[in-house]
Each structure stands twice: as C-alpha cells, then as structure tokens.
PyMOL Python script that loads the backbone (N, CA, C, O; Angstrom):
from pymol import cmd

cmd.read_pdbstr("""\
ATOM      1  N   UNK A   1     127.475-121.668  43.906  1.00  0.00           N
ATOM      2  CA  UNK A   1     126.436-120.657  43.998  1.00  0.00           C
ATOM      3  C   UNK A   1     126.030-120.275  42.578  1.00  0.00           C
ATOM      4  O   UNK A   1     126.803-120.122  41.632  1.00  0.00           O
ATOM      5  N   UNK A   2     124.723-120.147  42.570  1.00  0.00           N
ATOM      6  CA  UNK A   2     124.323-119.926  41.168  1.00  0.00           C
ATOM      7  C   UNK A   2     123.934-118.596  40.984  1.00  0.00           C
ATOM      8  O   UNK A   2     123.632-117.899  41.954  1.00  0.00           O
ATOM      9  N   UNK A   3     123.908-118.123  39.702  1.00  0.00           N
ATOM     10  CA  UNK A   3     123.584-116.783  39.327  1.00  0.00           C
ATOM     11  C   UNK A   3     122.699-115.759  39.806  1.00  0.00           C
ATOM     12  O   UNK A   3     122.923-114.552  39.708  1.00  0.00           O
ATOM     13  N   UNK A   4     121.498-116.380  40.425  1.00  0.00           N
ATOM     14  CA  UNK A   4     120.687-115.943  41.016  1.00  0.00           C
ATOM     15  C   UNK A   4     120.595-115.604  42.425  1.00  0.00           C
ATOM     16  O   UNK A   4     119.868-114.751  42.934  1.00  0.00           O
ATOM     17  N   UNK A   5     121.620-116.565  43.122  1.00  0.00           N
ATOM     18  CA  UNK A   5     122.090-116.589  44.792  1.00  0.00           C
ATOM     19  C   UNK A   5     122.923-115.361  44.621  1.00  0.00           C
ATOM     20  O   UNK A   5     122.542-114.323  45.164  1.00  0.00           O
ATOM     21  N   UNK A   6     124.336-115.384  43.717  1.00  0.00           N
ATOM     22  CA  UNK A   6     125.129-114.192  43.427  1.00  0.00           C
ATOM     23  C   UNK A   6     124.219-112.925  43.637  1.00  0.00           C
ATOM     24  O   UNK A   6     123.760-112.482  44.690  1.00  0.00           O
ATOM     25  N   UNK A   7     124.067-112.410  42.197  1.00  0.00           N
ATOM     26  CA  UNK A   7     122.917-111.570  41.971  1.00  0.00           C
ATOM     27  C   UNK A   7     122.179-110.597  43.545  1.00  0.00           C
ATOM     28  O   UNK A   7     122.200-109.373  43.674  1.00  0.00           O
ATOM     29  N   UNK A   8     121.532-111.714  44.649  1.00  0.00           N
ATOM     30  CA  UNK A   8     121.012-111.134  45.720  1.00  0.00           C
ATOM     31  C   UNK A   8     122.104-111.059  46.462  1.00  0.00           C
ATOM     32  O   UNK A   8     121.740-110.433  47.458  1.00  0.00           O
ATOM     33  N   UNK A   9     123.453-111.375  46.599  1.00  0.00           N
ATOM     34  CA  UNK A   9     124.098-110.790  47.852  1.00  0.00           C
ATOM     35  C   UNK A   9     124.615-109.967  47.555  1.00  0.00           C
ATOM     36  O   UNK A   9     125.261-109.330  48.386  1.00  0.00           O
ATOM     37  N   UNK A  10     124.565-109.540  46.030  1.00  0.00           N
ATOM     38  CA  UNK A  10     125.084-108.518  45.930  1.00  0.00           C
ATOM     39  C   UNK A  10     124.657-107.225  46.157  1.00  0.00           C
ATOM     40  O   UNK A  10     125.322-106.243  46.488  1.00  0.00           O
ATOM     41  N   UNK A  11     122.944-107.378  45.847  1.00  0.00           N
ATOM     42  CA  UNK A  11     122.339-106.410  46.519  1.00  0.00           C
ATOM     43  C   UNK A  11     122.010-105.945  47.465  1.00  0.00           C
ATOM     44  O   UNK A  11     121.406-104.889  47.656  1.00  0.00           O
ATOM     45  N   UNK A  12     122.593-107.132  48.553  1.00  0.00           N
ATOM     46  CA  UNK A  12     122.422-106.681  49.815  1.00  0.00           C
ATOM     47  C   UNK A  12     123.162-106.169  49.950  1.00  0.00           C
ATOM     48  O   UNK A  12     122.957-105.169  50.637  1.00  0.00           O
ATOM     49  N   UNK A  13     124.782-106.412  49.379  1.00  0.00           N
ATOM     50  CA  UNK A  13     126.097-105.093  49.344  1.00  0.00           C
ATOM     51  C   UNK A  13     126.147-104.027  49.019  1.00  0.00           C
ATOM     52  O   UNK A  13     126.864-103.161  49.520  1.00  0.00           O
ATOM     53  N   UNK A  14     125.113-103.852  47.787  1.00  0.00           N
ATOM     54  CA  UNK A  14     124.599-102.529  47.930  1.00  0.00           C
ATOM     55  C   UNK A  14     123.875-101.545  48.622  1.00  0.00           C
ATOM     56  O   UNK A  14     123.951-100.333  48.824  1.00  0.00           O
ATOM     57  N   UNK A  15     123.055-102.607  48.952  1.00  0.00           N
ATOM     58  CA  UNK A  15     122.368-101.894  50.085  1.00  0.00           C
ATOM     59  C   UNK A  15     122.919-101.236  51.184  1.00  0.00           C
ATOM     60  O   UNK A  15     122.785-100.084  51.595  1.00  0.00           O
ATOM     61  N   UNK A  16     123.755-102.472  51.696  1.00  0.00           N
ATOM     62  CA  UNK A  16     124.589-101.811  52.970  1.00  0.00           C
ATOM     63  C   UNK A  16     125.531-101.105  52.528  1.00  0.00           C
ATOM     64  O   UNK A  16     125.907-100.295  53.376  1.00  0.00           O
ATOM     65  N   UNK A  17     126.086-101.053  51.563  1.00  0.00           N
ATOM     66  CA  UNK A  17     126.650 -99.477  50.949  1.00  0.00           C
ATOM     67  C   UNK A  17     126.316 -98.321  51.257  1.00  0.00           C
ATOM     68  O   UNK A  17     126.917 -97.258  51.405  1.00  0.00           O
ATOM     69  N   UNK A  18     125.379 -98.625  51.329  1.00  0.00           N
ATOM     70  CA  UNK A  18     123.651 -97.146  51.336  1.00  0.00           C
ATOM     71  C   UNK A  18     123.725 -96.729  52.604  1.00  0.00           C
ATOM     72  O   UNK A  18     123.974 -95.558  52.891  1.00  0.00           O
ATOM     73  N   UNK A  19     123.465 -97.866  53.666  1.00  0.00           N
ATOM     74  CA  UNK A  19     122.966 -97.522  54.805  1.00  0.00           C
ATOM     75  C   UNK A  19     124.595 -97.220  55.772  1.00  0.00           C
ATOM     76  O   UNK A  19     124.554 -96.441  56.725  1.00  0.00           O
ATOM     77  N   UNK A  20     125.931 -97.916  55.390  1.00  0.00           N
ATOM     78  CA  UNK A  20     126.633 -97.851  56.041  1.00  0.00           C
ATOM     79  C   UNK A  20     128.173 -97.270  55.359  1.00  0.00           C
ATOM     80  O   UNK A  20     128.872 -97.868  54.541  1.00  0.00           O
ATOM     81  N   UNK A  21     128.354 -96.317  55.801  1.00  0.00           N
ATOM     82  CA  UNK A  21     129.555 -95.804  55.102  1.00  0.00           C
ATOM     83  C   UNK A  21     131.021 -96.291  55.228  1.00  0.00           C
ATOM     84  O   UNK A  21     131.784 -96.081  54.285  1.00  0.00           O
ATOM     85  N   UNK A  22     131.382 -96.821  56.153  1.00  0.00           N
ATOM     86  CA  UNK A  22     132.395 -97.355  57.075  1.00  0.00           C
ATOM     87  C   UNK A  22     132.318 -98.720  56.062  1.00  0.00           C
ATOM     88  O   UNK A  22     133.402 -99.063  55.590  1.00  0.00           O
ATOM     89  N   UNK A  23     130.995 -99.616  55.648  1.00  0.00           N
ATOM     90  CA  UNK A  23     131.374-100.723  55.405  1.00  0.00           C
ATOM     91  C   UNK A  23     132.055-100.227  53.692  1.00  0.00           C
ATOM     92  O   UNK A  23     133.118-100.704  53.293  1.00  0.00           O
ATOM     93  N   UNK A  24     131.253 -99.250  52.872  1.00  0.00           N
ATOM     94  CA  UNK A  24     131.523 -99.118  51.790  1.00  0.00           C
ATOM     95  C   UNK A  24     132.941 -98.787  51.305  1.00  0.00           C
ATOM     96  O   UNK A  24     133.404 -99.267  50.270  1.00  0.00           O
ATOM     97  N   UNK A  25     133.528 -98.040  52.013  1.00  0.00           N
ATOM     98  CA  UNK A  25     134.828 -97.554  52.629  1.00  0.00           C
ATOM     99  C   UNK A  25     135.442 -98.433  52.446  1.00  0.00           C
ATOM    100  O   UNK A  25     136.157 -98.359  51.446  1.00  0.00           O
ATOM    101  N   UNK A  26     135.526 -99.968  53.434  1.00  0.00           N
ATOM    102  CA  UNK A  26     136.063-101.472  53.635  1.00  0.00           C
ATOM    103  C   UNK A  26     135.590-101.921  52.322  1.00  0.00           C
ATOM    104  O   UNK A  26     136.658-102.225  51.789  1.00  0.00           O
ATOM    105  N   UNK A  27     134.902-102.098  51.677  1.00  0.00           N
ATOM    106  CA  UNK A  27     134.973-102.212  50.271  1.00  0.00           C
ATOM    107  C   UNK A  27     135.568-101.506  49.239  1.00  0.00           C
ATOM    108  O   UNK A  27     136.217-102.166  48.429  1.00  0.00           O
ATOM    109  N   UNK A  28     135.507-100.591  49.127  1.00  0.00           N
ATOM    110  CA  UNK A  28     135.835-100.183  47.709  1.00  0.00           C
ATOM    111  C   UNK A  28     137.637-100.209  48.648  1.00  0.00           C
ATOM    112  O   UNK A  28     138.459-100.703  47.877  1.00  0.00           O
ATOM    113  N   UNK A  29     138.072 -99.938  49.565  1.00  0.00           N
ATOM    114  CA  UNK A  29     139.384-100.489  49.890  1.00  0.00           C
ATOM    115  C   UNK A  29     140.176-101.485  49.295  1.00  0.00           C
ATOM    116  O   UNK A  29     140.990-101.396  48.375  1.00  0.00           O
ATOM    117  N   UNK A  30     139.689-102.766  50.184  1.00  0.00           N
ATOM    118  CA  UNK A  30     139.805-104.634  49.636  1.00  0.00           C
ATOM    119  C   UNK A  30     138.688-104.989  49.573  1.00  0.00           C
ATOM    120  O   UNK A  30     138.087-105.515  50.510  1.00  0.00           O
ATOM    121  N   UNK A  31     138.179-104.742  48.358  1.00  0.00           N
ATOM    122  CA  UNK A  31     136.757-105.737  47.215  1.00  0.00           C
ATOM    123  C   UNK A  31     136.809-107.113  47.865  1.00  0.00           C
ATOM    124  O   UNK A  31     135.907-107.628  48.524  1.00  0.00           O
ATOM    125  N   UNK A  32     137.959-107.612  47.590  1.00  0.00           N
ATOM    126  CA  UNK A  32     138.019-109.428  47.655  1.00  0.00           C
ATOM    127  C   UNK A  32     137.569-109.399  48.916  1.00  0.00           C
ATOM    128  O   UNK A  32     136.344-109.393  49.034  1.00  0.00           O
ATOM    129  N   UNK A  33     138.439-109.372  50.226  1.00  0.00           N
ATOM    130  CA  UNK A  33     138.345-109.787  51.649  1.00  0.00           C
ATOM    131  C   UNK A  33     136.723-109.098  51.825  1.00  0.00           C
ATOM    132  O   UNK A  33     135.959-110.037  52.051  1.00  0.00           O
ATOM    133  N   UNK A  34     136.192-108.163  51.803  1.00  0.00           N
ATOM    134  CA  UNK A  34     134.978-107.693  51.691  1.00  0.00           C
ATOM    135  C   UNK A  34     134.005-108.648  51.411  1.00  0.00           C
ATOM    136  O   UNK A  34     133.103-108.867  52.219  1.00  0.00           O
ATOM    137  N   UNK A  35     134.143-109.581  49.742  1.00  0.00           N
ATOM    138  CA  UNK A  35     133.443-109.899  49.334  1.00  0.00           C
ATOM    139  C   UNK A  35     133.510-111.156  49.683  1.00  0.00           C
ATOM    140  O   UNK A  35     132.443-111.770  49.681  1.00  0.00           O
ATOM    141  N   UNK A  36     134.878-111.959  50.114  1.00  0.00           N
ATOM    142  CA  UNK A  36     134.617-113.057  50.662  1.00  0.00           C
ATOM    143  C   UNK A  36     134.175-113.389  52.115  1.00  0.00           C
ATOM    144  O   UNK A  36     133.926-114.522  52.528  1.00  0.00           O
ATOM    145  N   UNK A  37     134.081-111.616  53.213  1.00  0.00           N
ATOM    146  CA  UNK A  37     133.725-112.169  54.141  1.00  0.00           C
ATOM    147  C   UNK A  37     131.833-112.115  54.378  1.00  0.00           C
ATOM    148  O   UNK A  37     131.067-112.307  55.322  1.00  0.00           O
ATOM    149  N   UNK A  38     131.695-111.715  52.821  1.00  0.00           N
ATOM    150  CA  UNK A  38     129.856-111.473  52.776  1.00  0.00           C
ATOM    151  C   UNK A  38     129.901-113.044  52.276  1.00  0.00           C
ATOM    152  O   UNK A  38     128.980-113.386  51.534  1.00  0.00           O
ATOM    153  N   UNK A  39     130.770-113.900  52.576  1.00  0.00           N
ATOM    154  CA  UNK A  39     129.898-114.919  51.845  1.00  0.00           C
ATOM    155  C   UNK A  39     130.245-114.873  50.066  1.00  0.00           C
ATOM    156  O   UNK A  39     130.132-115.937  49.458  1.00  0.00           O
ATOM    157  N   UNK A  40     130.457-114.229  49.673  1.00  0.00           N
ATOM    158  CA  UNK A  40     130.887-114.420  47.627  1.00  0.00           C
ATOM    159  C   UNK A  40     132.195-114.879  47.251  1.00  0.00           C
ATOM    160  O   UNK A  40     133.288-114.327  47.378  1.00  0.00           O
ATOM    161  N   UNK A  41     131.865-116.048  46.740  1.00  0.00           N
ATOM    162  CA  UNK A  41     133.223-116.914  46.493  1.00  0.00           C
ATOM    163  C   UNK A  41     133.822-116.581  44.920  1.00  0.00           C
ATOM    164  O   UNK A  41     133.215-116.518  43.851  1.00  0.00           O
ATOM    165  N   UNK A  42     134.781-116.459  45.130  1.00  0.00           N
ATOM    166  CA  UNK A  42     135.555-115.667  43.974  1.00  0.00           C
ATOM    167  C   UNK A  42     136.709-116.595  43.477  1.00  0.00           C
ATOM    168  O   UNK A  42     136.981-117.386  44.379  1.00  0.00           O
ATOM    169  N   UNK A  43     137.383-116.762  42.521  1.00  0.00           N
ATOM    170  CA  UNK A  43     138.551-117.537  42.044  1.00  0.00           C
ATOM    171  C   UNK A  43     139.890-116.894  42.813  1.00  0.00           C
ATOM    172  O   UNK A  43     140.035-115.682  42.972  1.00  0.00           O
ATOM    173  N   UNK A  44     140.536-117.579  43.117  1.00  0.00           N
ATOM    174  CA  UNK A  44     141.438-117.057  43.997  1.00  0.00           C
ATOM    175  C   UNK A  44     142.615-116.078  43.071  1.00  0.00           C
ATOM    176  O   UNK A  44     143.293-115.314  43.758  1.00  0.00           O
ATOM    177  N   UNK A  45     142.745-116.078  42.310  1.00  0.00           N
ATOM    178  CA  UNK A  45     143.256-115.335  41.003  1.00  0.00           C
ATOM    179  C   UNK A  45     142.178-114.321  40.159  1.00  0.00           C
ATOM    180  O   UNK A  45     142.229-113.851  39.023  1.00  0.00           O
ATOM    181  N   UNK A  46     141.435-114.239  40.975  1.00  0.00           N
ATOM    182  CA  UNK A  46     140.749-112.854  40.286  1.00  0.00           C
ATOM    183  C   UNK A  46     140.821-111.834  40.703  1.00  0.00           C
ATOM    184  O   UNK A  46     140.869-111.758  41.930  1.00  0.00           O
ATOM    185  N   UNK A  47     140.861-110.599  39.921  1.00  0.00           N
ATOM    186  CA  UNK A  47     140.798-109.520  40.496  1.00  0.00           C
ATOM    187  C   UNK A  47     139.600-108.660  40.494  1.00  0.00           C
ATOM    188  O   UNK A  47     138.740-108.574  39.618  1.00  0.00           O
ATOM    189  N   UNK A  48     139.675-108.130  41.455  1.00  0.00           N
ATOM    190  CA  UNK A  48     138.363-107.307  41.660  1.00  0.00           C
ATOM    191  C   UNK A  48     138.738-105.723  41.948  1.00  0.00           C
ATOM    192  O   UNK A  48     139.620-105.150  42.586  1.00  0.00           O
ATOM    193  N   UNK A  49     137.631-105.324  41.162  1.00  0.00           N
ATOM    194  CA  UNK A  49     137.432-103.736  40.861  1.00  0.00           C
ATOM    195  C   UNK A  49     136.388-103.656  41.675  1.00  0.00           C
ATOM    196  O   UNK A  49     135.522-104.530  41.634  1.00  0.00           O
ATOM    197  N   UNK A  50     136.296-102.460  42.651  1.00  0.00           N
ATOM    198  CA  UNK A  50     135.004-101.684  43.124  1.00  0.00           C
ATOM    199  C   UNK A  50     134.893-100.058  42.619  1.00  0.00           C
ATOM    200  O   UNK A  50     136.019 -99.710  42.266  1.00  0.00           O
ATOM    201  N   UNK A  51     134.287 -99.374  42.524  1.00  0.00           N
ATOM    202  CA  UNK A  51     134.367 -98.096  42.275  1.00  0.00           C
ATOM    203  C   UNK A  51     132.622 -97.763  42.380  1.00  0.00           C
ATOM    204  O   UNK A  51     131.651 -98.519  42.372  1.00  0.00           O
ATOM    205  N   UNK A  52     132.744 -96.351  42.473  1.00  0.00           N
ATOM    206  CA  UNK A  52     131.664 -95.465  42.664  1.00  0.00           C
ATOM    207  C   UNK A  52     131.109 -94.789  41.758  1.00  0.00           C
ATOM    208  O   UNK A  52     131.970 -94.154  41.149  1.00  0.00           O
ATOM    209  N   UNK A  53     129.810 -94.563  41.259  1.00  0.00           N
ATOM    210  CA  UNK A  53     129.732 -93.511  40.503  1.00  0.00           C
ATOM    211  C   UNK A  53     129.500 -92.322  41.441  1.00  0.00           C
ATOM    212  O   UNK A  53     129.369 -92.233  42.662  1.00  0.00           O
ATOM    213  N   UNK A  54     129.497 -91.416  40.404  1.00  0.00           N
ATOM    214  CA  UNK A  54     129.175 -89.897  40.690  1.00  0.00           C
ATOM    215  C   UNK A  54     128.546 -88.749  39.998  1.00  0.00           C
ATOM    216  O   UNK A  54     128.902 -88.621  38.827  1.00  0.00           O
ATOM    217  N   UNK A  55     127.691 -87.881  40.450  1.00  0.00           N
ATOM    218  CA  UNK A  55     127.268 -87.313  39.536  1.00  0.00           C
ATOM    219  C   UNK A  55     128.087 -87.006  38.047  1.00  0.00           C
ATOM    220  O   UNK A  55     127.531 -86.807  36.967  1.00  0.00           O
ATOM    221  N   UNK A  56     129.036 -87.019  38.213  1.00  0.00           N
ATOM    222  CA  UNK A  56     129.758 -86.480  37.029  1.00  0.00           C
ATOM    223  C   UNK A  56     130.677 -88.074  36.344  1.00  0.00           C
ATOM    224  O   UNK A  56     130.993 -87.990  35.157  1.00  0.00           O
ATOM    225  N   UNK A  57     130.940 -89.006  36.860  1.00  0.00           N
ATOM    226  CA  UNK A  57     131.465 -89.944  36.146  1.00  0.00           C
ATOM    227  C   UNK A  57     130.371 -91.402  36.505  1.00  0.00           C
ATOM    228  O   UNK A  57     130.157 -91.898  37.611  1.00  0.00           O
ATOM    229  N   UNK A  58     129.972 -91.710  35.542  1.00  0.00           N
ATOM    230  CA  UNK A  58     129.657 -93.161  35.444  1.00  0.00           C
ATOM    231  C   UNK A  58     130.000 -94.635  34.753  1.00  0.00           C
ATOM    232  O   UNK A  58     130.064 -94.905  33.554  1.00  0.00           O
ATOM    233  N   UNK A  59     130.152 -95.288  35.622  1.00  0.00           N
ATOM    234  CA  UNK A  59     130.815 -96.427  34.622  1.00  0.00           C
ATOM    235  C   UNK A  59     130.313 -97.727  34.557  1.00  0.00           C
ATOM    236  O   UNK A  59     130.203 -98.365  35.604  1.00  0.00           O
ATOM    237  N   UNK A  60     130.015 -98.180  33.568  1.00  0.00           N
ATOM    238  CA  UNK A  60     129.498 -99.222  32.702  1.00  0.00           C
ATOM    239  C   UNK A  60     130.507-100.714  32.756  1.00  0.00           C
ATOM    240  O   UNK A  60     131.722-100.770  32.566  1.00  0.00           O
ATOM    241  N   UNK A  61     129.746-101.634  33.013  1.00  0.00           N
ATOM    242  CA  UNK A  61     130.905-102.798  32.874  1.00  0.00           C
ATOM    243  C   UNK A  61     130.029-104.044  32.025  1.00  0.00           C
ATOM    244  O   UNK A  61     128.847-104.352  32.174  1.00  0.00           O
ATOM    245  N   UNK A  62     130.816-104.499  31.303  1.00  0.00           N
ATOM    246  CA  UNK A  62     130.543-105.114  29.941  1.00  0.00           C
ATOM    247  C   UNK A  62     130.509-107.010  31.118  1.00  0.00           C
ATOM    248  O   UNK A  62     131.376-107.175  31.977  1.00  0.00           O
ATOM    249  N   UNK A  63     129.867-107.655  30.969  1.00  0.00           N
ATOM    250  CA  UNK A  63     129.861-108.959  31.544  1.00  0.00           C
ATOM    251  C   UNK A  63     130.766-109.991  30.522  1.00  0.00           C
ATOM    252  O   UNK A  63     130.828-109.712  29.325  1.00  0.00           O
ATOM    253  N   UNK A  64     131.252-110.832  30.899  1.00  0.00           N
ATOM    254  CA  UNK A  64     131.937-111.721  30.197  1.00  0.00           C
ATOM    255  C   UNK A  64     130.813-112.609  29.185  1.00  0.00           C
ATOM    256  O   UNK A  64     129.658-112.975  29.405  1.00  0.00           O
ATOM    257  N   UNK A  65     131.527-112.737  28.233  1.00  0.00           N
ATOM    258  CA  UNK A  65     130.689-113.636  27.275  1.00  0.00           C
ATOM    259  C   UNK A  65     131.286-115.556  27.471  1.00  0.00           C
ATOM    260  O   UNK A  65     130.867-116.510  26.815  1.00  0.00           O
ATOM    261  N   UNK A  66     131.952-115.567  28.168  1.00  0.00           N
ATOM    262  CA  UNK A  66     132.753-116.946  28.503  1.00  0.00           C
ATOM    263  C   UNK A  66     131.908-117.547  29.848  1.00  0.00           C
ATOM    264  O   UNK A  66     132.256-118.604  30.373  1.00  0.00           O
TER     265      UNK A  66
END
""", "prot")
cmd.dss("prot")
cmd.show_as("cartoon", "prot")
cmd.util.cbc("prot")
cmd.orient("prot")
C-alpha cells in the first residue's frame, strides 16, 4: 500500500472517530487490532500509539526521516 492509499484510510478512521464513539474507544484501546482490522498493514513489531487531543493538551508527531 502506498502513501497515498495509507493517508485515506486513515481518514476514514478519523472520521469514524467523529461519528462513532464506541469505535474510537476500540481504538485508542488496541491501535494495532483496530488498525489491522480497517485494512492498515503494519510491521508485526511495531508499536502503535493512539491518543487524543484536547482542549488543553496537544500533540505533535515528528514522521520518520528513514
């Protein structure tokens, strides 16, 4: 999957973030199983962070240069 396929399912995860609370919940829970059952293939040794902002904390994530 290329950068650009990525990119849109992810926004559809956001989206349904939006519209569904229960799923966001099941995410920010287990990221991985979440993200591999949307379809996003991940290295089986990676770890995954989900988190939320909030009015009062926001957080920034730096992309790999590799």
């Amino acid at each position: 999957m290329n950068q650009e396929e990525q990119g849109k399912k992810m926004g559809r995860l956001i989206a349904k973030c939006w519209l569904d609370e229960n799923f966001k919940q099941q995410l920010l829970a287990d990221p991985a199983a979440v993200l591999k059952m949307a379809g996003v293939e991940l290295p089986a040794d990676m770890t995954v962070n989900v988190f939320e902002n909030t009015d009062k904390v926001f957080s920034f994530a730096l992309p790999s240069t590799q």
